[in-house]
C-alpha positions as CSV (number, residue, x, y, z in Angstrom):
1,X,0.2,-25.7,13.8
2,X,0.7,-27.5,17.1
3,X,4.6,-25.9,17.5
4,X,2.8,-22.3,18.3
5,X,0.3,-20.8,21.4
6,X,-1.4,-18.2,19.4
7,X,-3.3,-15.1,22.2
8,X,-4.1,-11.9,21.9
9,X,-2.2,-9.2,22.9
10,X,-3.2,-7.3,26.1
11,X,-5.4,-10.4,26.8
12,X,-5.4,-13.5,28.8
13,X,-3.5,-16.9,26.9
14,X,-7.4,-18.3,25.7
15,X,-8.7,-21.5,27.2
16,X,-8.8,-23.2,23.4
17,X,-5.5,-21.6,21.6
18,X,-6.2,-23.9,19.5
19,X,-8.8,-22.0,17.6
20,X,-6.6,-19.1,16.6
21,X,-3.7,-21.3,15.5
22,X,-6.5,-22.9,12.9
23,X,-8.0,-19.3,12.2
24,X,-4.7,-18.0,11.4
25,X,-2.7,-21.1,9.2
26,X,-6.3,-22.0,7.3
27,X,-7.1,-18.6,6.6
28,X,-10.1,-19.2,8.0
29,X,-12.9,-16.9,9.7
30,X,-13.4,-16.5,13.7
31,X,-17.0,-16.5,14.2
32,X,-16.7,-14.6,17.7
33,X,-19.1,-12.9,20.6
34,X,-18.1,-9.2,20.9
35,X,-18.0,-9.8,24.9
36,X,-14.6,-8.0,25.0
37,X,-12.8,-5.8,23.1
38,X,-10.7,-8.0,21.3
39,X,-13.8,-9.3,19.3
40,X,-15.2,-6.1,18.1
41,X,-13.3,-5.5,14.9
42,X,-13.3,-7.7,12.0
43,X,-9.6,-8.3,12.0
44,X,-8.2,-9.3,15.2
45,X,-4.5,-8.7,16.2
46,X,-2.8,-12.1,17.6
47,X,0.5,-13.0,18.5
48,X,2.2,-16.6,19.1
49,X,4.9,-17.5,21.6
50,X,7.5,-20.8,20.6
51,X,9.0,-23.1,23.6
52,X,8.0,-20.6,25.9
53,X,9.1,-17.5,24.1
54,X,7.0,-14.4,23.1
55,X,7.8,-13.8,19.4
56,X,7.3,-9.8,19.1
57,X,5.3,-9.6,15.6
58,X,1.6,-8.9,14.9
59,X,-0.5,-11.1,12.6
60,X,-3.9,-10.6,11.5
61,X,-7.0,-13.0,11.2
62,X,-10.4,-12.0,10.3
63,X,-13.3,-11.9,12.8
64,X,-16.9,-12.0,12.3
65,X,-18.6,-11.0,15.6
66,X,-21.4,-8.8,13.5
67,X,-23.4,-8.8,10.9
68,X,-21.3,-6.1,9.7
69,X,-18.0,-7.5,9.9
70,X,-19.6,-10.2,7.1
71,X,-20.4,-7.8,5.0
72,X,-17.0,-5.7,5.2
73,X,-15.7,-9.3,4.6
74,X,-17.7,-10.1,1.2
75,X,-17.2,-7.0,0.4
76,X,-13.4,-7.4,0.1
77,X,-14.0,-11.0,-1.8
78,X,-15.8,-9.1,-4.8
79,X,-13.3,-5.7,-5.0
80,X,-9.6,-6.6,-5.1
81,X,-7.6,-6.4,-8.0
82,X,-4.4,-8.8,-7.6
83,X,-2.6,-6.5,-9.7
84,X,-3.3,-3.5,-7.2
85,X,-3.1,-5.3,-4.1
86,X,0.3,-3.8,-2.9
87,X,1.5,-0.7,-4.0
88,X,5.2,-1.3,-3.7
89,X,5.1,-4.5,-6.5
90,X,5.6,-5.4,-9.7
91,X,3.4,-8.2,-10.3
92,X,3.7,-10.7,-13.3
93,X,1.4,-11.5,-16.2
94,X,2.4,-15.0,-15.3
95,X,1.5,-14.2,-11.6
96,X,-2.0,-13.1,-12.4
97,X,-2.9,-15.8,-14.9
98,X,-2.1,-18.5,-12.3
99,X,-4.1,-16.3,-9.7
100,X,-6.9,-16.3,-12.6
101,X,-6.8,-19.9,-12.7
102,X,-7.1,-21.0,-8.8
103,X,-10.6,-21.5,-7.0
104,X,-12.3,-18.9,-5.5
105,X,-11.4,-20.1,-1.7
106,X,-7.1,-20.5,-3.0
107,X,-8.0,-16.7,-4.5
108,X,-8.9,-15.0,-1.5
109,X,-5.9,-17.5,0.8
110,X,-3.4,-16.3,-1.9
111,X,-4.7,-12.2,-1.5
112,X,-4.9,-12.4,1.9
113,X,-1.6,-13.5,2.2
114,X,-0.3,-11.2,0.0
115,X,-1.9,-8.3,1.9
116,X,-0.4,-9.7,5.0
117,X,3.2,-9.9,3.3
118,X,2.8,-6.3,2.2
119,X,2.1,-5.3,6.1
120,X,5.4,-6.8,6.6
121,X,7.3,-4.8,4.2
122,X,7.9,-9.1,2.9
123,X,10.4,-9.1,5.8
124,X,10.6,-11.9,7.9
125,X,11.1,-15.4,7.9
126,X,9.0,-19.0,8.3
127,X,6.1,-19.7,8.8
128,X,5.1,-17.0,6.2
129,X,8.5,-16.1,4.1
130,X,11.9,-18.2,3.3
131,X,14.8,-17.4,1.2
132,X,15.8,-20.3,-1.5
133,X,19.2,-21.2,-1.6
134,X,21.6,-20.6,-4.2
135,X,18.7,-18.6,-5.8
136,X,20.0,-15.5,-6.3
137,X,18.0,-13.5,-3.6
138,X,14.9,-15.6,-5.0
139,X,12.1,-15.7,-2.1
140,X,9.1,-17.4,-1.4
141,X,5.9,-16.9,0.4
142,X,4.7,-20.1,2.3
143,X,1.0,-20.8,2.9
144,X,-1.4,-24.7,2.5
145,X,-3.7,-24.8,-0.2
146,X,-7.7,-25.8,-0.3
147,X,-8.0,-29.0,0.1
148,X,-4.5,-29.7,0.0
149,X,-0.8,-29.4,-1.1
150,X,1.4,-26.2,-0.2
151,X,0.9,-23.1,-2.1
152,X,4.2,-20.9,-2.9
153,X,4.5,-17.4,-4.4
154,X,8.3,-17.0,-5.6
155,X,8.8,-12.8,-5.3
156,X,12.5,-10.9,-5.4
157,X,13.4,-7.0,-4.4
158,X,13.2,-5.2,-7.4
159,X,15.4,-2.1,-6.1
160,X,13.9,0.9,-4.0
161,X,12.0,-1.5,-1.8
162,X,10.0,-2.7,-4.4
163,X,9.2,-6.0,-4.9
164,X,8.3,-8.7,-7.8
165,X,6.1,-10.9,-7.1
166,X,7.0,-13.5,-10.0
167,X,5.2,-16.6,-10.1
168,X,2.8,-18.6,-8.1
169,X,2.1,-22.7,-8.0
170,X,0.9,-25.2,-5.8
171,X,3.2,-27.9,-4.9
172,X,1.4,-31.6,-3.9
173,X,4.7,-32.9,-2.6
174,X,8.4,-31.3,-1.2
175,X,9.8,-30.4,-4.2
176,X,7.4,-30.6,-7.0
177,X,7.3,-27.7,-8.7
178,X,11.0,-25.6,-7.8
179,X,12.8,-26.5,-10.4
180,X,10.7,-25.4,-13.1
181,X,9.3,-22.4,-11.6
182,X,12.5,-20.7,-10.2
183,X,13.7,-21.2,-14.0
184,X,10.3,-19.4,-15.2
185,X,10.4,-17.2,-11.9
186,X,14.5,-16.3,-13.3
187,X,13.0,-15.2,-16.7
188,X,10.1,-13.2,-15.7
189,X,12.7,-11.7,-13.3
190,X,15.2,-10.9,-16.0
191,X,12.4,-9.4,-18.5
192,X,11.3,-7.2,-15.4
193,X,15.2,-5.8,-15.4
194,X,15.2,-5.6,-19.2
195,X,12.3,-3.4,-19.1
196,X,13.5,-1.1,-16.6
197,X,16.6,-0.6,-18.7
198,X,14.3,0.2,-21.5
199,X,12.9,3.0,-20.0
């Protein structure tokens, strides 16, 4: 969190960066004062520079400067359907069990994040996205986990840029978990192929 300035674009660096570096990596909500322009939607645009260097991306974290921003907000905890969520997927059975399974804060960190990969085209690279070696184009999207651990969604391009979106877990140390989800992630993967075929 601390190796990023997070600001807003078009605005002054804040006085407390701070704030929008723990908005954005905890998935968490601004509670702002629409004093400015910046404040008045309820997701704001930010941007982070590294060792002095302006990184040229947009992300997105959500703002509540009114009382309806909360309720655009709830709104959008009650009506998405995982399976839905991005039109260019293929999402797995195994996918949406695991999704079934998490509490309701990890359900609407792992949608979010999702939606925020599907902005991206799932181009890009850490903190949100990083290829796994010797994995046969096997990728993963990187986010922490309520109240802790690291929470990975293992996805690969599917051919005319769509993507599958394989399996998700939640790892409690640095490599608990790969080993057996890129062998179920390699399966799922193959049955996805196999079906296409089939077609």
């Amino acid at each position: 969190m601390a190796e990023y300035i997070f600001y807003t674009p078009g605005y002054a660096v804040p006085k407390n960066p701070d704030i929008l570096s723990l908005a954005y990596f905890l998935d968490a909500k601004l509670l702002s004062i629409p004093t400015e322009n910046q404040w008045e939607s309820s997701q704001v645009i930010i941007a982070r520079t590294t060792n002095g260097r302006f990184i040229n991306e947009h992300l997105l974290i959500n703002n509540i400067s009114c009382h309806k921003h909360g309720i655009e907000l709830l709104k959008t905890f009650n009506e998405i359907d995982i399976s839905r969520l991005c039109e260019n997927c293929c999402t797995s059975s195994e996918f949406i069990n695991w999704h079934e399974s998490l509490t309701k804060e990890n359900k609407h960190r792992v949608i979010n994040k999702l939606k925020l990969a599907c902005t991206r085209d799932f181009q890009g690279g850490e903190p949100l996205f990083k290829s796994l070696s010797n994995n046969d184009g096997l990728r993963e999207i990187r986010f922490s986990a309520y109240p802790g651990g690291a929470t990975r969604i293992l996805f690969k391009g599917f051919g005319n840029n769509k993507q599958a979106i394989l399996i998700g877990f939640i790892k409690k140390s640095d490599n608990e978990g790969y080993e057996n989800n890129i062998r179920i992630a390699a399966e799922v993967y193959s049955s996805f192929v196999l079906k296409k075929h089939n077609k």
